[in-house]
TIVO-263866 format. One line per 10 residues: their letters; for each residue x, y, z of N, C-alpha, C, O. Coordinates in steps of 0.1 Angstrom, whole numbers. Layout:
BEGIN
a> X/Y/Z/X/Y/Z/X/Y/Z/X/Y/Z  ...
***
This chain:
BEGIN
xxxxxxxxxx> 8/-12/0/0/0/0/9/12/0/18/14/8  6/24/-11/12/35/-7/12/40/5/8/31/13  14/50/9/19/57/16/12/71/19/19/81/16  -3/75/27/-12/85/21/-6/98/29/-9/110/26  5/95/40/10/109/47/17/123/37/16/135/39  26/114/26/32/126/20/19/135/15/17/147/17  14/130/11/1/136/0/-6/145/10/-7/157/8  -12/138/19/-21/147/31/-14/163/37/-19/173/41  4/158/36/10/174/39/9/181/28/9/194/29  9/176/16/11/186/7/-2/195/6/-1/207/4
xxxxxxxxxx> -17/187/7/-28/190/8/-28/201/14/-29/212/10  -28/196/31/-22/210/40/-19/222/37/-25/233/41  -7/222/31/5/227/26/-9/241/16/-10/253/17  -17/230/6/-19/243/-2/-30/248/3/-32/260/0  -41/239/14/-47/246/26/-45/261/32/-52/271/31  -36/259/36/-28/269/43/-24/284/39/-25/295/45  -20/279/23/-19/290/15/-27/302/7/-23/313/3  -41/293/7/-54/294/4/-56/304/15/-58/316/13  -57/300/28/-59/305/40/-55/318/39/-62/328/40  -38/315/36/-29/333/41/-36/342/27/-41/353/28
xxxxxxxxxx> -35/335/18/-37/346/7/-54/354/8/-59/364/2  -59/346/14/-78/348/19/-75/361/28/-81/372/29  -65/357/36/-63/369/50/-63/382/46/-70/392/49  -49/377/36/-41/389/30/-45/404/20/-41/415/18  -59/392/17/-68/401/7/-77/413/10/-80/423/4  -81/405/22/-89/415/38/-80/429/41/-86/440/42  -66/427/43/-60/437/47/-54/447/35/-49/443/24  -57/458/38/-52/472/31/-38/473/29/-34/479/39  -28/471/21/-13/472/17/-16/483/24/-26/489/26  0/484/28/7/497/37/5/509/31/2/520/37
xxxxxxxxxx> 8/508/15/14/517/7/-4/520/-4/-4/525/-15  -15/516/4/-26/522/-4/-36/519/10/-41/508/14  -35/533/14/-43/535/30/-59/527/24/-60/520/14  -71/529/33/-80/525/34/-86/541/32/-82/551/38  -99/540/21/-107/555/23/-113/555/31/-121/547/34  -109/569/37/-123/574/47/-137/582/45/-136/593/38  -143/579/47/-156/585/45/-152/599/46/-143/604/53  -162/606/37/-158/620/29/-166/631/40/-177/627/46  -162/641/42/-174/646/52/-183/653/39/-182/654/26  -192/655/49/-200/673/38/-197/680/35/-190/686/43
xxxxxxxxxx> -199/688/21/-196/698/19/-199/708/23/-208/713/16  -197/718/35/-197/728/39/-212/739/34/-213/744/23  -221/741/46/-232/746/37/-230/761/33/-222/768/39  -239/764/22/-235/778/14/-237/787/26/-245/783/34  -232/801/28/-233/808/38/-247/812/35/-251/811/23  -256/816/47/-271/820/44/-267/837/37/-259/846/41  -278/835/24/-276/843/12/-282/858/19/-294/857/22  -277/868/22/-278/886/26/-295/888/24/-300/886/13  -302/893/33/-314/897/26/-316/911/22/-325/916/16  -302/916/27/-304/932/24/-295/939/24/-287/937/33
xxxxxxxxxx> -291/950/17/-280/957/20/-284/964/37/-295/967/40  -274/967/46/-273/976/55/-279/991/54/-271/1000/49  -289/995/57/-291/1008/58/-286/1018/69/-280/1029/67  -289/1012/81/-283/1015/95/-283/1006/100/-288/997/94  -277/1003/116/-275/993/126/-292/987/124/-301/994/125  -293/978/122/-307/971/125/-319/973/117/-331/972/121  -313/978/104/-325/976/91/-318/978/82/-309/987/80  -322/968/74/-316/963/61/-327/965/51/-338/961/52  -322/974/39/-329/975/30/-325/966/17/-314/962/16  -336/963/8/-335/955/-4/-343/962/-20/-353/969/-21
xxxxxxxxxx> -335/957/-30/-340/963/-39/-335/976/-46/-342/980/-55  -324/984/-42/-316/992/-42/-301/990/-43/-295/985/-34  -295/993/-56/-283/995/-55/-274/1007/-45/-280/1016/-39  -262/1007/-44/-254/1019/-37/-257/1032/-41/-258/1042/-34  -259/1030/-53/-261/1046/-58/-279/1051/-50/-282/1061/-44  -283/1044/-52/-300/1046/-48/-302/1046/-30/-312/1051/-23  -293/1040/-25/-291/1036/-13/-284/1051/-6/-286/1055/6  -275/1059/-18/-271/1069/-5/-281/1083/-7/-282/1093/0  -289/1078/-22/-303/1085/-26/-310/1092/-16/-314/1103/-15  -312/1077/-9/-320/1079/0/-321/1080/16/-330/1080/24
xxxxxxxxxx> -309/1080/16/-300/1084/26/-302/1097/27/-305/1101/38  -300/1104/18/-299/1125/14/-316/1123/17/-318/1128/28  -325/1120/13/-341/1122/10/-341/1122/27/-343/1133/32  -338/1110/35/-338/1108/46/-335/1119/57/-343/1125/65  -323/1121/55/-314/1134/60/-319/1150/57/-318/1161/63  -326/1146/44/-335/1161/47/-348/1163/53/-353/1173/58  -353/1150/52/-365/1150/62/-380/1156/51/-391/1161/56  -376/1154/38/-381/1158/27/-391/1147/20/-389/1142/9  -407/1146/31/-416/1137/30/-419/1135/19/-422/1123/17  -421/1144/10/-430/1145/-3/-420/1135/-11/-422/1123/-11
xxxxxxxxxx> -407/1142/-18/-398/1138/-24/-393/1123/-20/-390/1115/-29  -392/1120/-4/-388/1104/-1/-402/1098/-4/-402/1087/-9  -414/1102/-2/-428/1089/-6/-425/1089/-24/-429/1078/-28  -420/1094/-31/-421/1096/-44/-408/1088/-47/-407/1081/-56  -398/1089/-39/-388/1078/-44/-391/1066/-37/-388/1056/-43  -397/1066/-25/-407/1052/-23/-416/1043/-32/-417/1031/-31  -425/1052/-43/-431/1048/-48/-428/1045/-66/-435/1041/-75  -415/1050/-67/-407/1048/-79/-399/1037/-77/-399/1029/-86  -392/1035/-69/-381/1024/-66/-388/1011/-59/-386/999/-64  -395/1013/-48/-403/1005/-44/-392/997/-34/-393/985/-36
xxxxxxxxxx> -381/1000/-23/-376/994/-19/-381/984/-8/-392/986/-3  -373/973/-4/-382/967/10/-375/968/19/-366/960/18  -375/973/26/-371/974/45/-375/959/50/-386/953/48  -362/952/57/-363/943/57/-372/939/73/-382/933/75  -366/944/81/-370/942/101/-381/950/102/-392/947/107  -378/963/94/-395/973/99/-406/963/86/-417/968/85  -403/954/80/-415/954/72/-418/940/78/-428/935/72  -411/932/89/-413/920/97/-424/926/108/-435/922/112  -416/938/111/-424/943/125/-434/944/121/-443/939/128  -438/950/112/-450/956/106/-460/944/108/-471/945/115
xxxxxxxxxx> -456/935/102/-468/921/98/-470/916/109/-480/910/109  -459/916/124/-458/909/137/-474/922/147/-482/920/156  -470/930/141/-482/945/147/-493/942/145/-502/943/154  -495/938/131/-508/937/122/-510/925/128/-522/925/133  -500/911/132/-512/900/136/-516/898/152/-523/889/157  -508/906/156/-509/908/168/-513/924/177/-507/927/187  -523/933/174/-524/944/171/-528/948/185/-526/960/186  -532/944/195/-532/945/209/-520/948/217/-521/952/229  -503/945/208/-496/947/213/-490/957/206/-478/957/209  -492/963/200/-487/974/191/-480/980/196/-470/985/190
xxxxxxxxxx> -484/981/211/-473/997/218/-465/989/224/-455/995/228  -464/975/227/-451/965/228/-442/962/221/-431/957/225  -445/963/209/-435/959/199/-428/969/195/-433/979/189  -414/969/200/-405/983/194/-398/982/181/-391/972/180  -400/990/172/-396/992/159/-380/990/161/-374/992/172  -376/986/145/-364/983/146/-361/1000/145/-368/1010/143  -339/994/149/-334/1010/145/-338/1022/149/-336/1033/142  -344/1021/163/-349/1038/165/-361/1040/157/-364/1052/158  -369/1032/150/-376/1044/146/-388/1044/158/-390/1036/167  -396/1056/155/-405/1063/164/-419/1058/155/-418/1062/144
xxxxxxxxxx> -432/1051/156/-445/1052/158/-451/1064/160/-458/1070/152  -449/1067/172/-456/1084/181/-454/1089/175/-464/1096/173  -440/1095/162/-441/1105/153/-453/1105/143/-455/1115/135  -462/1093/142/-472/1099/130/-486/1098/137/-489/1093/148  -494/1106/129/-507/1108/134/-515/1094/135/-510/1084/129  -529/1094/144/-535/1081/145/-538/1075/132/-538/1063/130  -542/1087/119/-546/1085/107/-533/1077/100/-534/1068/92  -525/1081/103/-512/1078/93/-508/1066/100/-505/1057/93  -507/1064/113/-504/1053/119/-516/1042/113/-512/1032/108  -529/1044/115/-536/1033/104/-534/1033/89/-536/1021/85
xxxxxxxxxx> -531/1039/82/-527/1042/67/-517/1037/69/-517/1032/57  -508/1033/74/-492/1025/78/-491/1011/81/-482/1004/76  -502/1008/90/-505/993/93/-515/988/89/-516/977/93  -524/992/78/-538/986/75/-531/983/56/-540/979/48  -519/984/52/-517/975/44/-518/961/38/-511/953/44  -522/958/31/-522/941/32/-510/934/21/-510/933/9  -502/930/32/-488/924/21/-490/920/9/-502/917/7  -484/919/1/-487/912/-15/-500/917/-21/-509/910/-26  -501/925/-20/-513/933/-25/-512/938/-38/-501/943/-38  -517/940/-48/-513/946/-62/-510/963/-62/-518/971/-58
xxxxxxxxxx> -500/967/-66/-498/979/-69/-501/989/-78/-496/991/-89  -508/996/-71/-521/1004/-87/-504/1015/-90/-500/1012/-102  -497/1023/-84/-490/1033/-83/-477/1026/-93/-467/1020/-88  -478/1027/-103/-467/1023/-109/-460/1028/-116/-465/1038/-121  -444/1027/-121/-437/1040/-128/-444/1044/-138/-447/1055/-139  -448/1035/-149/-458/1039/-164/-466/1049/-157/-464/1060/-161  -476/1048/-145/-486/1058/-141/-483/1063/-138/-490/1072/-141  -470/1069/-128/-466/1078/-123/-459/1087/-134/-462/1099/-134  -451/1082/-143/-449/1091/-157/-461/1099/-165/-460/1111/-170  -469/1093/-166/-480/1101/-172/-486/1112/-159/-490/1123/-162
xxxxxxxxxx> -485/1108/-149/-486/1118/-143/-471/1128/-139/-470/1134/-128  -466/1129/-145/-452/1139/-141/-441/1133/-135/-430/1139/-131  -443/1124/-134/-431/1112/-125/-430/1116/-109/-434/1108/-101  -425/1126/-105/-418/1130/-92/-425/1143/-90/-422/1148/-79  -436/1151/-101/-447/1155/-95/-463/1146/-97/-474/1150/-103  -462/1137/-92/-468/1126/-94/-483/1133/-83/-495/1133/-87  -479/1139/-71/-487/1136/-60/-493/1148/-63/-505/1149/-63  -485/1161/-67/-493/1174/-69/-508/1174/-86/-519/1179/-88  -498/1165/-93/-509/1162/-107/-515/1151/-102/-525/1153/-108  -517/1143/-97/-527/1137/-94/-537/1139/-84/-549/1135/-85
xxxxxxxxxx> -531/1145/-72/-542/1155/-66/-551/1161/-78/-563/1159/-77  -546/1167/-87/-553/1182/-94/-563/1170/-100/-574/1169/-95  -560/1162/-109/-566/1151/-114/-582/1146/-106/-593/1148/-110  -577/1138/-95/-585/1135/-84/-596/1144/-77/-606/1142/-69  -591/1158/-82/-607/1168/-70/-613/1175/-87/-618/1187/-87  -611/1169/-97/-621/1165/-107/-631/1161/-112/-634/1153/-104  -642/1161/-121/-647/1150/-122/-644/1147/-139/-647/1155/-148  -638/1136/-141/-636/1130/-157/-647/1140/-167/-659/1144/-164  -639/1142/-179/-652/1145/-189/-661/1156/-191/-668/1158/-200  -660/1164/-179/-661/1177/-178/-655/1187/-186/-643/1186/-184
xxxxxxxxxx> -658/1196/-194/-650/1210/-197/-646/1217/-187/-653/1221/-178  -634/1220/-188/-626/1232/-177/-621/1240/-190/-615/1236/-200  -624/1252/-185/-618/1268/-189/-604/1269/-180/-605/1270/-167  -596/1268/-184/-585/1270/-179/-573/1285/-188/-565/1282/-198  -573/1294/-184/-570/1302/-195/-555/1305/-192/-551/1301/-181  -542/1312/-201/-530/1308/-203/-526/1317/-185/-515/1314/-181  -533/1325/-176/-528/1333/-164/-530/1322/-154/-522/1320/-144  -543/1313/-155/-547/1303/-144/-534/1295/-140/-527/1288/-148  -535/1298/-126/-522/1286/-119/-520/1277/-125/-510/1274/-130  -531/1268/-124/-538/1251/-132/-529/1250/-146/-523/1240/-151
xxxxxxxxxx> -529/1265/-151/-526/1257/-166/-513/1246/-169/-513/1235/-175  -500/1255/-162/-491/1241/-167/-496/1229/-164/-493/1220/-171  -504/1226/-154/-504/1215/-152/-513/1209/-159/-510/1198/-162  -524/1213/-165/-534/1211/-174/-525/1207/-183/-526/1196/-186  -516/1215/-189/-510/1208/-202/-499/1199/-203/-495/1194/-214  -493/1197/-188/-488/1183/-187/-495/1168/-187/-492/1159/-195  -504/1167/-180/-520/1168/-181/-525/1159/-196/-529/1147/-197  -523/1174/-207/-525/1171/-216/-510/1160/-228/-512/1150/-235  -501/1165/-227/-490/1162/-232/-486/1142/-225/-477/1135/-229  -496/1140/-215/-492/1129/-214/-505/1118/-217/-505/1106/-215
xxxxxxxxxx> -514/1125/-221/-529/1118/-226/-536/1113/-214/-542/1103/-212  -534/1123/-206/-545/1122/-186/-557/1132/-194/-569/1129/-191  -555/1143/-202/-561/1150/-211/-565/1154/-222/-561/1145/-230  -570/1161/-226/-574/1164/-236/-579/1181/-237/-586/1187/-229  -570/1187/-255/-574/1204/-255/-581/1204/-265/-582/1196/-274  -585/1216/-263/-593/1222/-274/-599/1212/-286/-604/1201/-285  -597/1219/-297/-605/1202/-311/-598/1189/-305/-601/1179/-311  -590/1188/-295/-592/1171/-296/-607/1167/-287/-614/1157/-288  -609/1176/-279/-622/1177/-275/-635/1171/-277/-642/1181/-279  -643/1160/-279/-659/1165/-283/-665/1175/-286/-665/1183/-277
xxxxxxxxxx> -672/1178/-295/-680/1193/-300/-692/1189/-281/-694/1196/-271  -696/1181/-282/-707/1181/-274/-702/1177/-258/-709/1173/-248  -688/1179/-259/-681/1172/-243/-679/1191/-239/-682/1197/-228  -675/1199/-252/-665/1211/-247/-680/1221/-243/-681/1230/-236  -689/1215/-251/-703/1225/-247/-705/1225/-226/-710/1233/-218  -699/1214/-226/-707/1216/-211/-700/1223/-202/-701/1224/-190  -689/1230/-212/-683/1243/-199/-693/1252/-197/-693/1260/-188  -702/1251/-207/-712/1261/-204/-726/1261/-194/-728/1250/-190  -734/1269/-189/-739/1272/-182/-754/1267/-185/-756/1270/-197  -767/1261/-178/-775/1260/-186/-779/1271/-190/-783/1269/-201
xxxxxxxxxx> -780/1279/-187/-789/1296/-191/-779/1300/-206/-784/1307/-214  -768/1296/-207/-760/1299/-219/-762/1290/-234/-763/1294/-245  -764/1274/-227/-767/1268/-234/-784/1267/-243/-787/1260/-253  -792/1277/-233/-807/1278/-233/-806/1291/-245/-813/1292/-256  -801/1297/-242/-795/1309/-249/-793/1307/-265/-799/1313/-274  -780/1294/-269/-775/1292/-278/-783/1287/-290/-781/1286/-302  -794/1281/-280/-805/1273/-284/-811/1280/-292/-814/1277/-303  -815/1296/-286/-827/1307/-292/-815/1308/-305/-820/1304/-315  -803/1312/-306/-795/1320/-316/-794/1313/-325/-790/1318/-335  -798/1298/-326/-798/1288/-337/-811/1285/-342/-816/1277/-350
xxxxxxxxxx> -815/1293/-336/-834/1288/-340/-838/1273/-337/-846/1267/-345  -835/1269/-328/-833/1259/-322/-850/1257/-312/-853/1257/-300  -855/1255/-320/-870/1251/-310/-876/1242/-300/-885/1234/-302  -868/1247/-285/-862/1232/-278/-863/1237/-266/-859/1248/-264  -868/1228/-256/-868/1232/-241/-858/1221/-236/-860/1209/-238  -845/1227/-229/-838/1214/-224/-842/1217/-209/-846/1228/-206  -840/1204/-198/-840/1201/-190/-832/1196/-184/-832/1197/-172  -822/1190/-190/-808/1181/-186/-800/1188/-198/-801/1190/-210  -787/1191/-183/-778/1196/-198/-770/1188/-206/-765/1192/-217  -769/1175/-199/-765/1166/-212/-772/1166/-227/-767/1168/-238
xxxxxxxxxx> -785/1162/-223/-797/1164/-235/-792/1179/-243/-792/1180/-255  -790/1190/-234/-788/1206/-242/-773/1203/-253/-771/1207/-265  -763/1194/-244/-757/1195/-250/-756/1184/-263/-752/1187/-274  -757/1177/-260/-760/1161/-270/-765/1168/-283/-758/1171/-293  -777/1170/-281/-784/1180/-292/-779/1194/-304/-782/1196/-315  -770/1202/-295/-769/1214/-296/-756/1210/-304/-754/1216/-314  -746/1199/-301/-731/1195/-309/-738/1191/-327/-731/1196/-336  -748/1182/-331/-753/1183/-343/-760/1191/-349/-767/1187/-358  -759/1207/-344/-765/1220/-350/-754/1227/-353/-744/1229/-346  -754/1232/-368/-745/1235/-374/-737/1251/-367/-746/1260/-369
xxxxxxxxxx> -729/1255/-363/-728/1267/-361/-723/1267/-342/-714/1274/-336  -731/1257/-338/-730/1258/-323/-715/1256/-319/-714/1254/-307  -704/1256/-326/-690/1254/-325/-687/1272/-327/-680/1279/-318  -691/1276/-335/-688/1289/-339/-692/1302/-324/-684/1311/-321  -704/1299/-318/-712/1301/-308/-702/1303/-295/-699/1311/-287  -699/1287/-299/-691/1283/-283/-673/1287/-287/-667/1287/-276  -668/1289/-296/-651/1299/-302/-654/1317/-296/-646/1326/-292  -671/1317/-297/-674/1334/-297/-670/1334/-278/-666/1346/-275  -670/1325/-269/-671/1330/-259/-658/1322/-250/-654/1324/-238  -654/1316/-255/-641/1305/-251/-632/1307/-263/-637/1306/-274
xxxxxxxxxx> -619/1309/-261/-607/1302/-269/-605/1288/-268/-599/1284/-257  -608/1279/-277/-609/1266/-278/-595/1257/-272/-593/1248/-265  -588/1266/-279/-575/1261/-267/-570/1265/-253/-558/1266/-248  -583/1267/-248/-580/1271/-232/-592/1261/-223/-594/1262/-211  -597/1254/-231/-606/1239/-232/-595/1231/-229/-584/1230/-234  -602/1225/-217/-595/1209/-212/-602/1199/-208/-610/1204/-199  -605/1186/-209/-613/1177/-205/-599/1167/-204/-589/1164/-211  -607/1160/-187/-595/1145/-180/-603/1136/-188/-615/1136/-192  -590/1126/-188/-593/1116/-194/-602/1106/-183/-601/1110/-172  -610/1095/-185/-609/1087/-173/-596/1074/-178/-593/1069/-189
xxxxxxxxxx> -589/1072/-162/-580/1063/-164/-591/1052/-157/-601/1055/-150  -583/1035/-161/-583/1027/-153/-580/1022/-142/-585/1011/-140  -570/1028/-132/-572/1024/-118/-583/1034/-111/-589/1044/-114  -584/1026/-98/-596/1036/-91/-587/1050/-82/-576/1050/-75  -596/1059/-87/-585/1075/-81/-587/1069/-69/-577/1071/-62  -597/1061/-60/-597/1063/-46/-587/1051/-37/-585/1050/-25  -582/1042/-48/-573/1035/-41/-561/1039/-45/-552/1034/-39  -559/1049/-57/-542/1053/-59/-541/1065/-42/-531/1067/-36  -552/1069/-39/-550/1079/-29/-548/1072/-18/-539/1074/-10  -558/1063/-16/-554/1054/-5/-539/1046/-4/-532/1047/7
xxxxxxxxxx> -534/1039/-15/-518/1033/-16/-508/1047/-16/-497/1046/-11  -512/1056/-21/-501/1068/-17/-499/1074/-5/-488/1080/-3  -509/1074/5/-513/1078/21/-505/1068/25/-494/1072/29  -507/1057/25/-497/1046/32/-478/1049/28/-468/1049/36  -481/1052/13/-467/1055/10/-461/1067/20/-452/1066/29  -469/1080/17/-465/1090/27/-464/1088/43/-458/1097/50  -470/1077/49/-469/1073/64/-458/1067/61/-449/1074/67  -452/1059/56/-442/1051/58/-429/1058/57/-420/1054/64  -428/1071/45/-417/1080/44/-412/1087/56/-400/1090/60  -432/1092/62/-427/1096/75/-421/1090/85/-414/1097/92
xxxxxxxxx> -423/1078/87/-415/1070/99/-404/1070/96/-397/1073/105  -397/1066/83/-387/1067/79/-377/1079/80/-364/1078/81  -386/1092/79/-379/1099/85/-374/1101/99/-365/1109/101  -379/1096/108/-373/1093/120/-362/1085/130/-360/1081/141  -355/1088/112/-344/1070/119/-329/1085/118/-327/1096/113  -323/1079/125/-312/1086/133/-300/1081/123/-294/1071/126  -295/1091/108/-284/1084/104/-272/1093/108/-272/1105/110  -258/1080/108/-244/1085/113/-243/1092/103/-244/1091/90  -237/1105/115/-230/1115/103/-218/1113/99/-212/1119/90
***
């Protein structure tokens, strides 16, 4: 019989080597470390919501140039002129327009919540203090640069006053000494108006008076009792001559009729009150000289 011991060590033998090279495979060479888990990448710094205006309010929406803008508007204390670059630029105050919304949902504590940066509350009247807080965020903006351009841009508030204590469609005599007039023909020059022949024959009649228009009536042989001076006038524009009538007693180009626009005059008045509360507070903020 052979001999089965040599054979069984050799068996062993490659046993063994199976074994070390199994081990060997497990461990990391010296010379090629093991990777370590990677950390995170570091998060982005939280993105600025505002440039700095003073210690503890940050304005947005403004470059540097507009920023020291309104800095000078501020520093003069120049309400009219800062609501009109409020309502052209449209900036956001970042803490007073937090505070504001924290006022509004919490309005019982009103005289607890202190405004950022010094400003003062107490500086505006109870009216302007509601005109200030009775905003409602995200609200649509009737006051816009297109509207404010046709009304004068930056005399926005004086021509749209004149506009607003109006009534559309009316004839106004406004003659070349009347204060009104430039403004009538800015007025006119930006199509809020209308002069002389661009006029209606039967719009420019109603600068007149009924006793004038009753009048006009007799000189045209006009056999007509009016009652309403619309009707006097409706009528009296398809009689031949009543242009000639109404040149005898008006210079046609001292005739103005407003246009009507589409927003409501009583909410641009209302969004501009708020604008002017808010300038005012803003004038109360204490900048370094």
């Amino acid at each position: 019989m052979l001999n089965a011991a040599p054979l069984l060590i050799v068996m062993s033998a490659i046993l063994a080597l199976l074994a070390v090279q199994r081990l060997l495979s497990r461990v990391t060479p010296p010379d090629q470390p093991a990777e370590l888990p990677q950390a995170a990448p570091p998060a982005p710094p939280p993105r600025p919501r505002g440039r700095p205006l003073v210690e503890g309010l940050s304005v947005s929406g403004l470059d540097d140039r507009a920023i020291e803008q309104l800095k000078q508007l501020i520093g003069q204390n120049d309400v009219g002129a800062l609501t009109a670059f409020l309502a052209f630029n449209r900036p956001g105050f970042i803490e007073l327009n937090e505070c504001i919304a924290q006022i509004q949902a919490t309005p019982a504590e009103k005289g607890n919540i202190p405004l950022p940066a010094g400003l003062r509350l107490a500086a505006l009247t109870k009216d302007e203090q509601r005109e200030l807080l009775s905003a409602t965020p995200g609200s649509p903006r009737l006051i816009t640069r297109e509207l404010m351009s046709r009304f004068g841009g930056h005399s926005f508030e004086l021509l749209f006053a004149h506009y607003a204590a109006r009534e559309p469609s009316i004839t106004l005599h406004v003659p070349p000494f009347d204060p009104d007039r430039k403004i009538m023909e800015s007025l006119a020059q930006s199509g809020i108006a209308r002069k002389g022949r661009h006029i209606p024959l039967a719009q420019r009649l109603t600068v007149l008076k009924m006793s004038q228009l009753r009048q006009m009536a007799k000189d045209l042989n006009l056999d007509k009792k009016f009652t309403r001076k619309q009707d006097a006038t409706e009528t009296l524009a398809d009689v031949p001559g009543a242009a000639v009538l109404l040149s005898m007693q008006y210079v046609i180009d001292d005739l103005f009729a407003l246009n009507p626009i589409k927003e409501d005059p009583a909410q641009i008045k209302q969004e501009w009150a708020h604008l002017t509360a808010y300038a005012k507070l803003l004038g109360t903020l204490k900048l370094p000289q």
